[in-house]
C-alpha positions as CSV (number, residue, x, y, z in Angstrom):
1,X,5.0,-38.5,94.2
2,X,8.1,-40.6,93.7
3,X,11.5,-39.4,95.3
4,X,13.8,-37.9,93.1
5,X,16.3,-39.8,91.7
6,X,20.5,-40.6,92.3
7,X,21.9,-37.8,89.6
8,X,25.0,-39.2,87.8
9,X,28.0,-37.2,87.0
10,X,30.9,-37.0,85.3
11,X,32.7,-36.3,88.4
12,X,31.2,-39.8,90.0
13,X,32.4,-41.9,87.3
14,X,35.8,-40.5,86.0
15,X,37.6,-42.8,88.2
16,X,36.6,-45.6,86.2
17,X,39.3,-44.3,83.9
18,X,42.6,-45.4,85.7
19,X,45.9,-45.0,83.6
20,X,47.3,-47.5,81.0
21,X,50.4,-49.1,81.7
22,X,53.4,-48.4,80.1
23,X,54.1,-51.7,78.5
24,X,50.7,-52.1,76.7
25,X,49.6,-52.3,73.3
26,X,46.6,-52.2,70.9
27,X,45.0,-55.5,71.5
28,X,45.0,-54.9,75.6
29,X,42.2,-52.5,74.5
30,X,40.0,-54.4,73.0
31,X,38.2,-54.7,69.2
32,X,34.8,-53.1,68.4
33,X,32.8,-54.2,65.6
34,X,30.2,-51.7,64.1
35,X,27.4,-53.1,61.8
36,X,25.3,-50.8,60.0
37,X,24.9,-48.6,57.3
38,X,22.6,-49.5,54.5
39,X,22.6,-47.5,51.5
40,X,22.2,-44.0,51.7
41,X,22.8,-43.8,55.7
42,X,26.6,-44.5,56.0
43,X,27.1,-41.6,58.0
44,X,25.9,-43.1,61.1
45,X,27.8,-45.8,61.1
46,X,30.8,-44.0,60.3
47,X,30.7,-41.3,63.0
48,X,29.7,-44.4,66.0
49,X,33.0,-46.2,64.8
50,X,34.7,-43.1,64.9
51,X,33.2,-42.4,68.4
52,X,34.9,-45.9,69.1
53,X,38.4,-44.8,67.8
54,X,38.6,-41.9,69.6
55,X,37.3,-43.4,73.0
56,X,39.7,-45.9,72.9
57,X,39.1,-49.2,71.4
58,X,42.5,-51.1,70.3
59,X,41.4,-51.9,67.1
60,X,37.7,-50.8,65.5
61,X,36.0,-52.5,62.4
62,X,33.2,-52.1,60.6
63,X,30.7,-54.0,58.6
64,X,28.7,-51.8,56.1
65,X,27.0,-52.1,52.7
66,X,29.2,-51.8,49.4
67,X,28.1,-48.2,48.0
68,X,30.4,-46.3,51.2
69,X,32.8,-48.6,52.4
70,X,35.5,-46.9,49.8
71,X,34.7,-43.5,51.8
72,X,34.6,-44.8,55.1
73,X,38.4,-45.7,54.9
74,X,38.8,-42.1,52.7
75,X,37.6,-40.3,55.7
76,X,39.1,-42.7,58.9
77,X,41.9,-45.0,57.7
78,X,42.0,-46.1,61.0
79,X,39.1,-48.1,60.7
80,X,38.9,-51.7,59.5
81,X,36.3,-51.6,56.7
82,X,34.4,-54.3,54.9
83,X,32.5,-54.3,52.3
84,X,28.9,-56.5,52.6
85,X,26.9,-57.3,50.1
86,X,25.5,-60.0,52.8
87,X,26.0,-61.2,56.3
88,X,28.5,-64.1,55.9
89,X,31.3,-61.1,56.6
90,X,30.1,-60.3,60.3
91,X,31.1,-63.8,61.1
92,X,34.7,-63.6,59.5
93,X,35.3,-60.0,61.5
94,X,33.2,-61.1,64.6
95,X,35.8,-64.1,65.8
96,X,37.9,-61.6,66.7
97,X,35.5,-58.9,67.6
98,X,35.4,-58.4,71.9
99,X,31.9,-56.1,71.8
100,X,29.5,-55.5,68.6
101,X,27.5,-51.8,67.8
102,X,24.7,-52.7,65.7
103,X,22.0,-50.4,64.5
104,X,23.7,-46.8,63.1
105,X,22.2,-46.3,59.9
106,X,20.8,-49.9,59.8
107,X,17.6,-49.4,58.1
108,X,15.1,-51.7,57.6
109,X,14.9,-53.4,54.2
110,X,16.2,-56.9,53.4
111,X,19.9,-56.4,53.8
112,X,19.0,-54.6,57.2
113,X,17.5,-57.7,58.6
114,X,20.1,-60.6,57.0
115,X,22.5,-58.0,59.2
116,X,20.5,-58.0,62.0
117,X,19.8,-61.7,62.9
118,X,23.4,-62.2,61.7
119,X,24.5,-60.1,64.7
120,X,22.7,-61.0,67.0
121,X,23.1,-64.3,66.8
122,X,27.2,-64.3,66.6
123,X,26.6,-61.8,69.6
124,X,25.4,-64.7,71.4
125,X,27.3,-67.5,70.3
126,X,30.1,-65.6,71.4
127,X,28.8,-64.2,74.5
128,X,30.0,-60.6,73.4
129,X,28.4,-57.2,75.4
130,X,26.6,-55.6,72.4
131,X,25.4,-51.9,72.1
132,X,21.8,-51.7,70.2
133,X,20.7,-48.1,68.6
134,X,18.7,-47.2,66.0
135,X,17.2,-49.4,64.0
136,X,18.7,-52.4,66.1
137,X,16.3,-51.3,68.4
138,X,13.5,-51.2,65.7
139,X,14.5,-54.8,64.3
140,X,14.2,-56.3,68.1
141,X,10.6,-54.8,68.2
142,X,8.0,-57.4,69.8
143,X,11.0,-60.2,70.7
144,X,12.4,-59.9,74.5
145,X,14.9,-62.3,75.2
146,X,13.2,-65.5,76.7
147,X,15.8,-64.8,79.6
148,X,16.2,-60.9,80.1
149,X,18.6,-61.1,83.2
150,X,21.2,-63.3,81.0
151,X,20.9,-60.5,78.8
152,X,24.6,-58.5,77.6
153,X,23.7,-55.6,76.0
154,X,23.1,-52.0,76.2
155,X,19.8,-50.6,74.9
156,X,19.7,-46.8,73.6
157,X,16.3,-45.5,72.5
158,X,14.7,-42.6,72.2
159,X,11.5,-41.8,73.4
160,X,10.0,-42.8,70.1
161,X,12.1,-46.0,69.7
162,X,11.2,-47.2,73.4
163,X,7.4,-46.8,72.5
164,X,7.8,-49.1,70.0
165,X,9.9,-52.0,72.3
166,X,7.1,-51.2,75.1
167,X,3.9,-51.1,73.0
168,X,3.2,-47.8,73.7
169,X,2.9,-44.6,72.4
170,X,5.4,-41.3,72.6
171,X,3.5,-39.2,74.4
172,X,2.6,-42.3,77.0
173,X,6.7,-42.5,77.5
174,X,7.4,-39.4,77.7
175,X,4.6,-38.3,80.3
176,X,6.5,-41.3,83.0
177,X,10.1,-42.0,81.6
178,X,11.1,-43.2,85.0
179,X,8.8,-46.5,84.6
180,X,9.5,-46.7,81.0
181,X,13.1,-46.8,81.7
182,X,12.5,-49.2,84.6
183,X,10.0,-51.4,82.2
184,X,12.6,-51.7,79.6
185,X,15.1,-53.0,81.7
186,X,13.1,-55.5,83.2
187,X,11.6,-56.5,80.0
188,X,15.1,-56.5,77.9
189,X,17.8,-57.1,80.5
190,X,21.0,-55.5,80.4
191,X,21.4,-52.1,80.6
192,X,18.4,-49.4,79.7
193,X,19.8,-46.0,78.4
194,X,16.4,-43.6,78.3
195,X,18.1,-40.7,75.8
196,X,16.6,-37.4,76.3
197,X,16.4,-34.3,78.2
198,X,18.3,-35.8,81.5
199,X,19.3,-38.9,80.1
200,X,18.1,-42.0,82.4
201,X,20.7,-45.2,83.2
202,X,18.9,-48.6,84.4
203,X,20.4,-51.0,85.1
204,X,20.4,-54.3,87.9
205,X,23.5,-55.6,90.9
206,X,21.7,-58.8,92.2
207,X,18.0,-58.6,92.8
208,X,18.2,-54.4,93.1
209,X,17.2,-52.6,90.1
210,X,19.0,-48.8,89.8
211,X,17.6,-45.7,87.8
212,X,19.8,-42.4,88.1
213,X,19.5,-39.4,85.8
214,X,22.4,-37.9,84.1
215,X,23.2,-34.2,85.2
216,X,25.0,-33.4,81.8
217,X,23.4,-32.4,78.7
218,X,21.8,-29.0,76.3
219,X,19.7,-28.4,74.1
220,X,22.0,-28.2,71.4
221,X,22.2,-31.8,71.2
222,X,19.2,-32.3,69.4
223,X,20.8,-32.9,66.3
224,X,21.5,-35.8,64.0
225,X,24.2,-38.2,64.9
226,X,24.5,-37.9,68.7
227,X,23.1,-41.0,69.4
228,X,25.1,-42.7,67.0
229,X,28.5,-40.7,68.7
230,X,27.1,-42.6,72.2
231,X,26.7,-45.8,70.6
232,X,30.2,-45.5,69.6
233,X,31.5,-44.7,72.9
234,X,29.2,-47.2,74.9
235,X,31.3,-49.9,72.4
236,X,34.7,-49.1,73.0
237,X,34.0,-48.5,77.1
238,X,33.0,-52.5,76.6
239,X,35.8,-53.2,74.4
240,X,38.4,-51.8,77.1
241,X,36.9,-54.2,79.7
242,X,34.3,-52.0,81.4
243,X,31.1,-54.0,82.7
244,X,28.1,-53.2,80.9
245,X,26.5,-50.8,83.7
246,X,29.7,-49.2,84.5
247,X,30.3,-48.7,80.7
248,X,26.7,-47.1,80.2
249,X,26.9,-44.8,83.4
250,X,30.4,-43.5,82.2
251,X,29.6,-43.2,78.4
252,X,26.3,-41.3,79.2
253,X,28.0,-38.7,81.0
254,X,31.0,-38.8,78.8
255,X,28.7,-38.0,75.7
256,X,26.9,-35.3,77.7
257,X,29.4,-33.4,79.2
258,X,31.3,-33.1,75.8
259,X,28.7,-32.1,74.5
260,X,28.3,-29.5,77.4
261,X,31.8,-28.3,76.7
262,X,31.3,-27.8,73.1
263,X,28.3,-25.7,73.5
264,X,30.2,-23.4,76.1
265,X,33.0,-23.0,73.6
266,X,30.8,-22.4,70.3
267,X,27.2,-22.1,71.5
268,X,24.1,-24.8,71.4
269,X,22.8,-23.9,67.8
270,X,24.6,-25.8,65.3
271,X,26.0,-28.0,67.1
272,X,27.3,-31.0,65.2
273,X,27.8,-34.7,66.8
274,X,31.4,-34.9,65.8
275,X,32.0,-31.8,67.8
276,X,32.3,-33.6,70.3
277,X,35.8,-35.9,69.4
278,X,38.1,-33.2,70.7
279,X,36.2,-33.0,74.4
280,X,35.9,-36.3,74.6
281,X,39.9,-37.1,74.2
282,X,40.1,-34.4,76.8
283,X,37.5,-36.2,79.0
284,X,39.1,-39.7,78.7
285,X,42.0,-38.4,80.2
286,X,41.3,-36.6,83.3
């Protein structure tokens, strides 16, 4: 039988979120680019660069397809919104992007993979931390990086979306998601976020690799969206600065225990992912 795991907290990892100076401004805190978004599925998108916004991120941009782009800055004028009928954009907005979310409401047709391989590849000609969700996740299927441990990004699957980056099925990941979180990690490099019921963080300092379970989360947050709202939050953590382990341990609780403080105030069922803005402004500033 293995040992049990290190929990992780929200109380462990709140100090990571020490006080702004005075004299600061917007680009101290960093630009997130979001990249997703076909047709049809601009909602994800939207709420993970909200998630960005209201975590923090100087200055948040996204690069969507054409048929939402008009809403997106209808519903969050905050936002930095392009318009892309094809992937020459994310190089224009990525030189001056500091971390990249790519995968809310990606898809998977044509457009979905001219976005994808544009991403990646200004993600590492720039050497910029990236978050991969969603169908990022499902576009990397069957290609680890030749080098995992040079790897700077944060991986987010679900059970069913690490079966498919392992070669395995559901049910095989779900019945050990210790060693299928380990297995990612090694395999992919970076960080390994294993979503689910105790959310699992791996991650590597030197030559140790680290697995700790997150003590936060309910039921009610299986709903659409949520993973979408983590992905945003995982971005503007790296935006601000944050290393890429540091960023995932804190955004996984972060997510979680909002999420926790929204179901004690309103109850589990029905439940909605942007519930959780208000808690997390509350959480961000302890």
């Amino acid at each position: 039988m293995n040992p049990p795991l290190p929990s992780l907290s929200y109380d462990q990892v709140k100090s990571l979120l020490v006080p702004r100076a005075a004299a600061t401004h917007k680009g101290h805190y960093g630009h997130t680019l979001v990249v997703g978004g076909a047709s049809g599925m601009g909602g994800a998108c939207l709420m993970a660069a909200e998630a960005a916004a209201r975590c923090g991120s100087g200055l948040t941009s996204v690069v969507t397809h054409p048929d939402h782009a008009g809403y997106f800055l209808l519903r969050r004028p905050e936002l930095m919104v392009a318009a892309a009928a094809t992937a020459d954009v994310i190089n224009v907005l990525g030189a001056r992007a500091t971390t990249l979310v790519l995968g809310p409401g990606l898809g998977h047709g044509a457009w979905s993979a001219a976005m994808h391989s544009a991403a990646l590849a200004l993600a590492t000609q720039r050497a910029l931390p990236l978050v991969l969700d969603a169908d990022g996740l499902n576009l990397l299927h069957g290609t680890p990086p030749a080098q995992p441990e040079a790897s700077k990004w944060i991986l987010t699957p679900h059970a069913g979306e690490a079966a498919r980056l392992l070669g395995q099925t559901r049910e095989q990941v779900e019945q050990d998601r210790e060693s299928a979180a380990r297995t990612l990690q090694a395999r992919y490099g970076g960080v390994a976020v294993l979503k689910g019921s105790g959310t699992l963080v791996c991650y590597r300092e030197g030559n140790m690799q680290h697995l700790e379970r997150c003590v936060h989360g309910n039921p009610g947050m299986a709903t659409g969206g949520m993973g979408d709202v983590l992905s945003g939050i995982l971005g503007a953590l790296l935006a601000q600065g944050l290393p890429l382990a540091q960023a995932a341990r804190l955004g996984v609780c972060l997510h979680s225990k909002a999420a926790d403080l929204a179901a004690q105030t309103e109850g589990q069922r029905g439940l909605l992912a942007t519930d959780l803005y208000p808690y997390l402004r509350t959480l961000l500033n302890p």
